[in-house]
Residue, then its C-alpha position, 0 to 999 in steps of 0.5 A: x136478486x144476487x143477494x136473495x139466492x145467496x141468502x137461500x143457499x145459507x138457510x138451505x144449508x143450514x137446515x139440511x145441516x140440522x138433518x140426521x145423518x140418517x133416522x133409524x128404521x124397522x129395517x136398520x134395528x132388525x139389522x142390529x138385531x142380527x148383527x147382535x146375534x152374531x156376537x161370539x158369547x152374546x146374548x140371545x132372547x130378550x135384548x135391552x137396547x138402551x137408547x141415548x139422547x142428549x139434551x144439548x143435541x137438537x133432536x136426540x130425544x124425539x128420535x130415541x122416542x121414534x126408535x122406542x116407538x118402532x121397537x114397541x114391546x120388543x122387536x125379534x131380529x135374529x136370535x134377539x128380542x130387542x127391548x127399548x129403553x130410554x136413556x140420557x147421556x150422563x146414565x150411560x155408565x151404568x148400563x150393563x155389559x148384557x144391553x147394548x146401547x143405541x147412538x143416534x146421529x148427531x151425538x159426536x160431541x157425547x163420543x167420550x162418553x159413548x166410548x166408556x159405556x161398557x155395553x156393545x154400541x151401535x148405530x146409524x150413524x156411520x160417524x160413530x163407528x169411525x170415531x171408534x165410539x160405536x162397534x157397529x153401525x148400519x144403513x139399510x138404504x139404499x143398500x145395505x151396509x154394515x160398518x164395524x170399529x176394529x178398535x171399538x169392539x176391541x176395547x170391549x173385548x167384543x168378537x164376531x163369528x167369522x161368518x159375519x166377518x164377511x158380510x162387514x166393512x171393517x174399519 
C-alpha cells in the first residue's frame, strides 16, 4: 500500500510539472494590451503580437494556437489592436521592433533566443521576466499583477509612462 501512495505521489508530480505555469486568457492579452499602450513612443492601432513555440517544448505550439484562437481577427485593449501571429523559436530574429512577441510558459531553455528578439517580449509566465528575457509579464488571476525586467526593457531601450510605473512590480 506504502509503495502504491509513493508511486501516485510521482506520477501526480510529474503531471502537474508538465502543466503551464499559467495559459493566456482574454483578460491577460487585453492586460497586454494596455500595457503595450503605455510604452513611451509605441505603437498604438494594429498591434502583430507574434507568438513563439518551440517544437522541443510539450505543449508550446497548442497554447500559441490557443492564444491565436483568442485574439481572433484582432483584439482591442488600450490604444492597440493586438493581431496574432504564429511564429517558431528559430524565425524570432526576424521580427521587427514594431511587434511585440508573446512567451508562453515553459520556454525557459529558448531565453537566449528570447532575449535577442529585438520587439518588446511579454508574458504569462512571470519566470520569464525574472530571467530578463520578457519585459512584461501579467496574471490576471487571482489578482491582477503586472511584472516588469528592468534590465529587459532596458536592453530594448524600451520605457513606460510614469503612470504605468505605478501600477507595476519592478524587477
Amino acid at each position: 500500500m506504502r509503495k502504491s501512495l509513493t508511486a501516485l505521489s510521482i506520477i501526480a508530480a510529474s503531471m502537474l510539472a508538465t502543466v503551464p505555469a499559467h495559459a493566456a486568457g482574454e483578460r491577460d492579452l487585453q492586460l497586454i494590451g494596455r500595457a503595450l499602450s503605455f510604452v513611451e513612443g509605441g505603437a498604438t492601432g494594429n498591434v502583430t503580437l507574434a507568438i513563439v513555440y518551440a517544437d522541443d517544448v510539450a505543449g508550446s505550439q497548442a497554447e500559441a494556437e490557443s492564444i491565436s484562437a483568442i485574439l481572433g481577427s484582432g483584439l482591442s485593449a488600450g490604444q492597440v489592436t493586438l493581431q496574432p501571429q504564429l511564429i517558431s523559436i528559430s524565425d524570432v530574429s526576424g521580427i521587427g521592433s514594431d511587434a511585440a512577441l508573446f512567451v508562453p510558459s515553459g520556454m525557459s531553455a529558448h531565453y537566449s533566443a528570447i532575449s535577442s528578439a529585438p520587439s518588446i517580449t511579454v508574458s504569462t509566465d512571470r519566470a520569464c521576466a525574472e530571467a530578463g528575457a520578457c519585459v512584461v509579464a501579467v496574471q490576471s488571476q487571482p489578482s491582477v499583477e503586472i511584472y516588469v525586467s528592468r534590465s529587459a526593457a532596458d536592453a530594448r531601450s524600451v520605457s513606460f509612462a510614469s503612470a504605468f510605473r505605478m501600477m507595476i512590480n519592478e524587477l
